[in-house]
N, C-alpha and C positions, 0 to 999 in steps of 0.2 A: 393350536398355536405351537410354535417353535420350542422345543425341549430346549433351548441354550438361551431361552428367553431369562433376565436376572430379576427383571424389576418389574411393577407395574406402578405407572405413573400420569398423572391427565387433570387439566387447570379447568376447576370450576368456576364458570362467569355464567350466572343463572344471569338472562334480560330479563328483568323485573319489574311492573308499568310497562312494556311493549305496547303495541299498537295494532296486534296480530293473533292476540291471544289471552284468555282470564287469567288471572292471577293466580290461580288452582291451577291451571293446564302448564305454567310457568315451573311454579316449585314440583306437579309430578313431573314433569320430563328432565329437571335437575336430577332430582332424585333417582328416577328410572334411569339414567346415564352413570351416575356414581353406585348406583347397584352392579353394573354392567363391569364395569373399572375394576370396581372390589372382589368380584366373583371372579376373575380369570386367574388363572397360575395359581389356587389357594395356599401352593405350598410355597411361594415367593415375597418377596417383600413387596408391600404396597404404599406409595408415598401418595399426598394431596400436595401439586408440586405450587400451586396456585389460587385463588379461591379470591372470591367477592367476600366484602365482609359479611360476617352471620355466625351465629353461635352454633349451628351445624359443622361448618367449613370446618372453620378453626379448634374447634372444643374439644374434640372425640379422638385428633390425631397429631397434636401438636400441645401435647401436655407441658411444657418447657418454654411456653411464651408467655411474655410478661408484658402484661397491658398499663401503658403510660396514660393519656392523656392533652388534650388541649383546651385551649391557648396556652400553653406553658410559659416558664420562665417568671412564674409570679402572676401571670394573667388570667388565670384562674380566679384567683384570690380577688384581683381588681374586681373583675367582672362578678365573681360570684358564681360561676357557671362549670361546668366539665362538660367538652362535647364526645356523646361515647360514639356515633355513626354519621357520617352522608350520605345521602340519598339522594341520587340525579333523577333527573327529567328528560321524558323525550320532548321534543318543539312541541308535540301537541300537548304533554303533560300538563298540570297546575295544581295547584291545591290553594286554602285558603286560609288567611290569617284575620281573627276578631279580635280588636282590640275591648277595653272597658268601658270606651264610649259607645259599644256594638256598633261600630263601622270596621265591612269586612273589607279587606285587602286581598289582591292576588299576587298566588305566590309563582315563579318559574326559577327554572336551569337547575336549581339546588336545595335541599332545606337539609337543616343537621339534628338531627336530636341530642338533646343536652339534658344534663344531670344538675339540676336547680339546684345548690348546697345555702346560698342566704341572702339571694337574691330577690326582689318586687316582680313578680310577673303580672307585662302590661296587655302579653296578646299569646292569644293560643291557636294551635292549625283547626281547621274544619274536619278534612276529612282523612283516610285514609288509616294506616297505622297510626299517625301522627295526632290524630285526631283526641283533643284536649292537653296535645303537653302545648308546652311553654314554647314561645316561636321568638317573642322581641321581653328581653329581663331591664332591670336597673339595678343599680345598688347605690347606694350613696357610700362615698368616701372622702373623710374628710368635711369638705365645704361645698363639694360639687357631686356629683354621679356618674356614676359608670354604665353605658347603655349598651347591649349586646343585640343585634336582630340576628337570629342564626339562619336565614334563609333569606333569599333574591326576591326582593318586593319587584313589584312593577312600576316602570318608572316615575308615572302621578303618585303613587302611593308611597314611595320612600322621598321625592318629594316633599308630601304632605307631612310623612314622619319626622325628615329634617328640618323643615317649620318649625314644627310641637317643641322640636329638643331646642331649637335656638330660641323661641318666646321661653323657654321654661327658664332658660338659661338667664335671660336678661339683657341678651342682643338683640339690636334692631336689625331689624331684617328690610336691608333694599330695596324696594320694589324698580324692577329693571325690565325693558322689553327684553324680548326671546334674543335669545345669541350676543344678551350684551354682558360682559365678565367686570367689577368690579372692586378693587384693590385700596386700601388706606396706607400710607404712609405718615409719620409724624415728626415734626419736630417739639424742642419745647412753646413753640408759639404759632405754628403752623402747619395746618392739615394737605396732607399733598391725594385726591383722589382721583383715581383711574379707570377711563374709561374705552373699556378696550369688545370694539364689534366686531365679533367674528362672522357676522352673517353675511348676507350677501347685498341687504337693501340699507337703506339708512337708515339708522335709528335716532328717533326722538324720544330725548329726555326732560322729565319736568323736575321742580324744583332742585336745582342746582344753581349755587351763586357763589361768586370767587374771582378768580381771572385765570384764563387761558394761559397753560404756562407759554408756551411755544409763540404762538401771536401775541400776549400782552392784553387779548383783549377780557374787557368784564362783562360778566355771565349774570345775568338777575333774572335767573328761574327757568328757563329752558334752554337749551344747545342741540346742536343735530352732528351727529358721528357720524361720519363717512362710513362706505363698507370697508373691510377688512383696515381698519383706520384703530388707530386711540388718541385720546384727549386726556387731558390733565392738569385740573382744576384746583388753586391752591386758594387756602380760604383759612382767615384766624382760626385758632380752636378757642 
């Protein structure tokens, strides 16, 4: 190499879960690249100008960083949680989450791992590193609870989870066709609800009783929404 060379310097981004290679084969070719970095110019300065996170990257050469935390700003506390890393997915990636009624869920695109400080853990990951921490927490605060999932459920399955939290909570939960959005409004004598289809076919709704704001007319337990249409059903509370 060049005697007028100052510095050596080069951004570690190990692909980690690839789709091309073990997970051994991953961290030696990190490694054997940042051997390679470190060992030219000995007599020169050597930076780590970049790095994925890991206690490798950062630990060994960057004595003078000071590790924060999230959710901040107090949401720590709410939640009960610290998350110390994310961990991505490739599209074929997944991993899995068991809650305490052993129903497992799948996980994709993301999960985080977090620092449990006085939180209720309801579901833990299957496999991988992750395998046995904490994936979805609660805490109670106050009169109600604070609920954290730190990783991308699959769409039936968060779902299923937002169900659990609204029964637990003491909300009644809608039963609506697919693509149909529903809204309340109140006054002190009158309930204003809305019925907005975004789909593409017509949807039929049952038990709904009121009157039609816009035509006047009265609804005694089914209506049918046009597509990309809303309705708006005013009814005593």
């Amino acid at each position: 190499m060049t005697d007028k060379l100052d510095v050596i310097s080069w951004d570690s981004y190990p692909r980690f879960h690839n789709d091309y290679e073990s997970l051994t084969d991953t961290f030696t070719r990190s490694a054997f690249d940042h051997a390679v970095m470190r060992s030219m110019k000995k007599d020169r300065p050597f930076m780590l100008m970049e790095s994925a996170p890991g206690l490798v990257n950062w630990h060994d050469y960057n004595t003078l960083c000071y590790l924060g935390g999230f959710p901040g700003s107090g949401l720590n506390e709410l939640f009960g949680v610290t998350i110390e890393e994310l961990d991505t997915y490739y599209p074929n990636g997944k991993n899995y989450v068991t809650f305490s009624n052993k129903k497992q869920e799948t996980v994709k695109d993301y999960a985080e791992q977090i620092r449990v400080q006085d939180a209720e853990i309801l579901g833990t990951y299957v496999e991988d590193f992750h395998a046995g921490e904490a994936a979805t927490t609660r805490k109670q605060t106050g009169v109600g609870w604070a609920y954290y999932t730190d990783c991308r459920l699959d769409q039936v399955s968060m779902t299923e989870l937002i169900k659990e939290l609204i029964t637990n909570a003491g909300i009644r939960i809608k039963e609506l066709p697919e693509n149909v959005e529903y809204h309340e409004r109140y006054t002190d004598t009158y309930r204003y609800a809305f019925y907005i289809n975004e789909g593409d076919v017509v949807a039929e709704l049952l038990n709904v009783n009121g009157t039609e704001l816009l035509s006047g007319q009265v609804v005694n337990g089914k209506i049918s929404v046009d597509a990309k249409n809303v309705m708006i059903i005013k009814g005593k509370i």
